[in-house]
C-alpha positions, 0 to 999 in steps of 0.5 A: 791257654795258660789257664788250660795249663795250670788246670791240666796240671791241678789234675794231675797233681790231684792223681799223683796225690790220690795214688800216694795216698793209696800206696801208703795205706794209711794207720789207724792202729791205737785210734778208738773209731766211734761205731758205724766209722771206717778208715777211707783217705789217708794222706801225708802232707810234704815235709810234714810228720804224722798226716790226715786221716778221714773217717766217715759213716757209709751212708755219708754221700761223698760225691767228690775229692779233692787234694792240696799237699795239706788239705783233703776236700770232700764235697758232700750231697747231704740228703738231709738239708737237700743241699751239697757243702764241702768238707776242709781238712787241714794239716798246717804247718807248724812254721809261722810263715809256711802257715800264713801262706797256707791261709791265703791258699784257703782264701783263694780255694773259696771259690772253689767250694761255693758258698757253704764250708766248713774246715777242720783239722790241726790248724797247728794255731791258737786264738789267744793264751785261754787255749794254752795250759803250761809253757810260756804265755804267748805275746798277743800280737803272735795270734793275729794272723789266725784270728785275722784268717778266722775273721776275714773269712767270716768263720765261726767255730763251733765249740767242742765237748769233753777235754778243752785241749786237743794237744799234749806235748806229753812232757810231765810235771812243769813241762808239759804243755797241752793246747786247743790247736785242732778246732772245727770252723764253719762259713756262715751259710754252713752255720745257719743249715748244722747249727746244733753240729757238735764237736768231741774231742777224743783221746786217741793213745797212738796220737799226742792229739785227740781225734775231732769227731763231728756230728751234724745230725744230733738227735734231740733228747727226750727228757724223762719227766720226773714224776713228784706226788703232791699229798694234797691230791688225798684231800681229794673226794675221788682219790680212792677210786683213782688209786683202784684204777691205777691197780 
């Protein structure tokens, strides 16, 4: 009974949040979108500023959506690995221990996601002081509880392109302080099926972060071979009538 009860209340938290997210509208206004990407779910987590954003290509098969008051979850049917994974989007608070609650919470949803994840956003959380640059160095003890989420979950993080920081206080001179605070992590499972996924980080004038942009389905580049004549080739009998045909 009680577990009827705690789902009739999920549901219905999950309706409250969609039609939040509805009436808000949401903001793109000063984000440079990559082509074939358009707004879809906006969401405002309690307490928070700023808020999530997901952006998806149409084609993209979204088959379900769920809410917490900091995630966005999409489960996605991708045609291409003939299998279904969930997407995690994720705003964390900036408070320590708000924040250490919120990774027992993505503990505890695992279940819900199945074997394959991958979970992004502003995790509001570095690794080590390698992903700060400006301000005080941090004492290393402060980022044993996101490596230990990272760890304990099995989570590996799939690197970035461009600008190695994805915020920026915007102070100058001395104070500023940029760092690595949004990232893109995958399980295991999610690993093994995009591990050429890819990670951009993009400027964004509106925002004192950069937009993750993630690209599972990277083509492969076809190099150009580059062509290097070798004189000794007019040493050769036949190099006048090769010449005559290539005319």
């Amino acid at each position: 009974m009680e577990s009827m009860e705690w789902e009739g209340r999920e549901e219905q938290e999950e309706k409250e949040n969609i039609k939040k997210i509805k009436s808000d509208g949401g903001n793109c206004e000063g984000m440079e979108l990559a082509e074939g990407l358009e707004p879809t779910l906006f969401g405002a987590p309690s307490g928070l500023p700023g808020g999530l954003a997901m952006l998806w290509k149409q084609e993209l098969k979204v088959k379900k959506v769920l809410f917490t008051n900091f995630t966005i979850e999409l489960l996605i049917d991708d045609s291409e690995i003939g299998a279904e994974w969930w997407c995690i989007y994720a705003y964390a608070s900036a408070d320590t221990s708000i924040r250490r609650e919120q990774w027992k919470v993505i503990a505890r949803r695992r279940c819900i996601w199945g074997e394959s994840w991958a979970i992004m956003g502003d995790l509001n959380d570095i690794r080590s002081n390698a992903e700060k640059w400006g301000g005080r160095q941090r004492a290393d003890v402060s980022f044993q509880d996101f490596n230990s989420f990272i760890n304990g979950n099995e989570l590996v993080d799939i690197g970035y392109e461009r600008a190695p920081w994805t915020w920026c206080n915007n102070w100058k001179r001395e104070r500023e302080v940029k760092e690595r605070i949004d990232r893109i992590l995958g399980n295991k499972w999610w690993i093994r099926k995009f591990g050429k996924a890819n990670c951009a980080h993009i400027e964004a004038e509106a925002s004192d972060h950069c937009i993750l942009l993630l690209d599972t389905k990277l083509e492969r580049k076809k190099w150009k071979r580059r062509f290097v004549f070798d004189r000794r080739w007019l040493q050769h009998g036949d190099i006048e009538e090769v010449r005559s045909l290539g005319e």
